[in-house]
MMTF fields as JSON, N, C-alpha, C and O atoms, coordinates in Angstrom:
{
  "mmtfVersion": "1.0.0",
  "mmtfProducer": "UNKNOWN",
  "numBonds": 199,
  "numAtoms": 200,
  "numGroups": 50,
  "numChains": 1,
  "numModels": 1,
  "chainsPerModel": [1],
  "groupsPerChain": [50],
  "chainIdList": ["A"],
  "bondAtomList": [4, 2, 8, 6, 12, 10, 16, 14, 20, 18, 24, 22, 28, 26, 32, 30, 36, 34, 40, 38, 44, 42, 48, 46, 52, 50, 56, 54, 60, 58, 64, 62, 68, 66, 72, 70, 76, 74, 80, 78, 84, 82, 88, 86, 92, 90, 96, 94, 100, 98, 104, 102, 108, 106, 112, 110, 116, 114, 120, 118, 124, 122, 128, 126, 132, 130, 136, 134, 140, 138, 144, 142, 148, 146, 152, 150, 156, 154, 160, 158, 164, 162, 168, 166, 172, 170, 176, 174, 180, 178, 184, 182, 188, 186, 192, 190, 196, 194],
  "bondOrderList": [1, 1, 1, 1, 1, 1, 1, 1, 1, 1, 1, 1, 1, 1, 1, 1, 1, 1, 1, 1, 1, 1, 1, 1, 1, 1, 1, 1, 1, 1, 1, 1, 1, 1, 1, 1, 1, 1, 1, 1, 1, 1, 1, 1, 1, 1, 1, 1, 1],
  "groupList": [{"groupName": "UNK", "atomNameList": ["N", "CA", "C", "O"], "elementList": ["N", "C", "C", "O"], "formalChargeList": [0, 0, 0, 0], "bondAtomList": [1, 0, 2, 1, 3, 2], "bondOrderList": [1, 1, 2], "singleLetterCode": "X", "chemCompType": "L-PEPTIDE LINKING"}],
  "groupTypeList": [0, 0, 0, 0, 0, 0, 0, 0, 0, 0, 0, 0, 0, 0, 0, 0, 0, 0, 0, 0, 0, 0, 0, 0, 0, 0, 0, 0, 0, 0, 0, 0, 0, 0, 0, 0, 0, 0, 0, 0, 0, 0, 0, 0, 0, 0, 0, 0, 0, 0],
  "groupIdList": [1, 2, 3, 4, 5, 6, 7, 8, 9, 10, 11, 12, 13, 14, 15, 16, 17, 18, 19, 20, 21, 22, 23, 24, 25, 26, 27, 28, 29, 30, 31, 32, 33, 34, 35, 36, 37, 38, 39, 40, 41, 42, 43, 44, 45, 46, 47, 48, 49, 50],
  "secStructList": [7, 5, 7, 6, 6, 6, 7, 7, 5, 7, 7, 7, 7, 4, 4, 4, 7, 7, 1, 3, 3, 3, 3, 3, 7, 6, 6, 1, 7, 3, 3, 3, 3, 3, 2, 2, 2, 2, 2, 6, 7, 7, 2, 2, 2, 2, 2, 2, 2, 7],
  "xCoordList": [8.669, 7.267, 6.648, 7.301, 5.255, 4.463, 3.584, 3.283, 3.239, 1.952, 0.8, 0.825, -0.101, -1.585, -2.473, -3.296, -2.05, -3.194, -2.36, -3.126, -1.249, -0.565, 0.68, 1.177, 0.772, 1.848, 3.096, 3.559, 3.394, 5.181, 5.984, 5.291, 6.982, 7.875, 7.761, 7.754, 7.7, 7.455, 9.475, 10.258, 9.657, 11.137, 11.207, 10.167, 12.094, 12.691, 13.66, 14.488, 13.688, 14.591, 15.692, 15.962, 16.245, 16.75, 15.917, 14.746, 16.579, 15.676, 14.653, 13.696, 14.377, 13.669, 11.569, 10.47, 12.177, 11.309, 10.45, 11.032, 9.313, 8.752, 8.536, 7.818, 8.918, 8.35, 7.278, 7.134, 6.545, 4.686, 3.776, 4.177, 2.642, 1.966, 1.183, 1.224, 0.307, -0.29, -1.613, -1.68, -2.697, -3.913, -4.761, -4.678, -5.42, -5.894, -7.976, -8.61, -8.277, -9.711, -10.385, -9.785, -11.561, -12.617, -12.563, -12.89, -12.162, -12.119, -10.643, -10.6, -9.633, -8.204, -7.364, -6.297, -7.615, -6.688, -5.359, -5.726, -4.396, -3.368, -3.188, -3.383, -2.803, -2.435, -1.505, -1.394, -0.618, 0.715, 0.61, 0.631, 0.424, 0.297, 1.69, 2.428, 2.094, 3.243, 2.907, 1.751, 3.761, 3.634, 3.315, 2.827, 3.433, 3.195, 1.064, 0.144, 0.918, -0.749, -0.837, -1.532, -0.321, -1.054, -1.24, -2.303, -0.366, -0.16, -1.505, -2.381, -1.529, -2.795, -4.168, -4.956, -4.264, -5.67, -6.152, -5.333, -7.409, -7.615, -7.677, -7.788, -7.626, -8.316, -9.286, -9.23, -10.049, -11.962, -11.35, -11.46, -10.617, -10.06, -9.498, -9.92, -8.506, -7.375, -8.339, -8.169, -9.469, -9.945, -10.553, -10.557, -11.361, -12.401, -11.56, -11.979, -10.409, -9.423, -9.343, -9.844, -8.746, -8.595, -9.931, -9.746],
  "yCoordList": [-2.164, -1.884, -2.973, -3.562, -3.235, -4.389, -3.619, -2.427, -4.496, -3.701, -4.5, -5.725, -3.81, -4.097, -5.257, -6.066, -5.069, -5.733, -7.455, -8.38, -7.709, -8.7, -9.635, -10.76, -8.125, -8.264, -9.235, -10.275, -8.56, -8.561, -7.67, -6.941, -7.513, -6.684, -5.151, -5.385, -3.957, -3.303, -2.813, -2.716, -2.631, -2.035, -0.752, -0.096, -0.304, 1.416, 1.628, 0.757, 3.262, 3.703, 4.434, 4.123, 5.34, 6.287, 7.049, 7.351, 7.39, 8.298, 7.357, 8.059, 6.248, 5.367, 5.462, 5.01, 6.364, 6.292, 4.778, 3.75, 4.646, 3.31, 3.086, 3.894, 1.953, 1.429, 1.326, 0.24, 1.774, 1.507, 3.059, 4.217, 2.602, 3.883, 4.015, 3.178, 5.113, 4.914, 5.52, 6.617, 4.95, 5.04, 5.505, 4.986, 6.414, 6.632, 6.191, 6.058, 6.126, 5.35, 6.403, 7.453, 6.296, 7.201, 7.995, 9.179, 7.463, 8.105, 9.168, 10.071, 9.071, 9.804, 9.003, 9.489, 7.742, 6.941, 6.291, 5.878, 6.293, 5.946, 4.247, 3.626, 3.575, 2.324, 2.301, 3.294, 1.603, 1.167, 0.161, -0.912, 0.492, -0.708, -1.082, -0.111, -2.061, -2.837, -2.383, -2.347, -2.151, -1.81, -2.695, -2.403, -4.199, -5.646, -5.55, -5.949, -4.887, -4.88, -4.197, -4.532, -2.872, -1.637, -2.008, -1.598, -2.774, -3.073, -3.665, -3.184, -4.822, -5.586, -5.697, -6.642, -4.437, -3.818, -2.523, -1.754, -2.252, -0.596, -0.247, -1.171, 0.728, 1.55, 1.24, 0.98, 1.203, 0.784, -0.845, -1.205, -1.919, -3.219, -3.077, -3.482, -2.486, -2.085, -1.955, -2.691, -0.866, -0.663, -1.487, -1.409, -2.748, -3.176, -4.953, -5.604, -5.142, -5.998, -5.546, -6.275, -4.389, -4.165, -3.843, -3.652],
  "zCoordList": [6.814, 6.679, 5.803, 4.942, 6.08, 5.521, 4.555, 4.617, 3.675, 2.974, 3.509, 3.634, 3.783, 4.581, 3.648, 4.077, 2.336, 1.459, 1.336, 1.066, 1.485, 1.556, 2.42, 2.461, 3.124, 4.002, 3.467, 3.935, 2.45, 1.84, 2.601, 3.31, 2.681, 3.182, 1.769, 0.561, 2.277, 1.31, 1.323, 2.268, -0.074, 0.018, 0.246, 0.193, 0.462, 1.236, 0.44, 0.174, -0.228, -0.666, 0.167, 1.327, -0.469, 0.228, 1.342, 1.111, 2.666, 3.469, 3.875, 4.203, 4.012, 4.108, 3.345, 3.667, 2.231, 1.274, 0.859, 1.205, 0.249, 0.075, -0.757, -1.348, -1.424, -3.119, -3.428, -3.99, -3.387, -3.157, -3.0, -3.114, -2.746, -2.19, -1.167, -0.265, -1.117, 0.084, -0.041, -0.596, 0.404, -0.126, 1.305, 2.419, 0.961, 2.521, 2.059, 1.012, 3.425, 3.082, 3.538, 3.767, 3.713, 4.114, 5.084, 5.001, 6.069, 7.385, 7.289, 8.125, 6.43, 6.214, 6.827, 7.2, 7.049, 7.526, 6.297, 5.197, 6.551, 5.526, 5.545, 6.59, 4.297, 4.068, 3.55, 2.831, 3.502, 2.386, 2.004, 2.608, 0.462, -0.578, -1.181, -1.35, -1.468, -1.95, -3.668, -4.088, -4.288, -6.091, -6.729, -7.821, -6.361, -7.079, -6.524, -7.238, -5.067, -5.306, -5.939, -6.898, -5.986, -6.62, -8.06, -8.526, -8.995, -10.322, -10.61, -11.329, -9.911, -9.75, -9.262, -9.272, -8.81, -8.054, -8.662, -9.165, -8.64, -8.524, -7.006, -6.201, -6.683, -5.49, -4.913, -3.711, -5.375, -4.742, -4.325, -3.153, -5.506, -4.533, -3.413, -2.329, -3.633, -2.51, -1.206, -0.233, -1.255, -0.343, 0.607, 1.836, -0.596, -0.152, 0.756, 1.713, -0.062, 0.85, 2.309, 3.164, 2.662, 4.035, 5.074, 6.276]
}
């Protein structure tokens, strides 16, 4: 899996869990953010990137 805001490879845990999160936008649509954006962004960024 990619993260949308940078497209890194996002890592997988166990169960193919994701290192990151996932931010859904207005409409309830889901994103997966990589933890190196999330560190470095707020939300409202995150958003306004994709």
């Amino acid at each position: 899996m990619k993260c949308e805001s940078c497209n890194q490879k996002i890592e997988e845990i166990f169960l193919n869990k994701i290192l990151g999160t996932v931010v859904k936008d207005e409409k309830g649509k889901k994103h997966y953010i990589c933890s190196e954006c999330q560190r470095n962004n707020s939300k409202e960024e995150i958003l306004k990137k994709l």
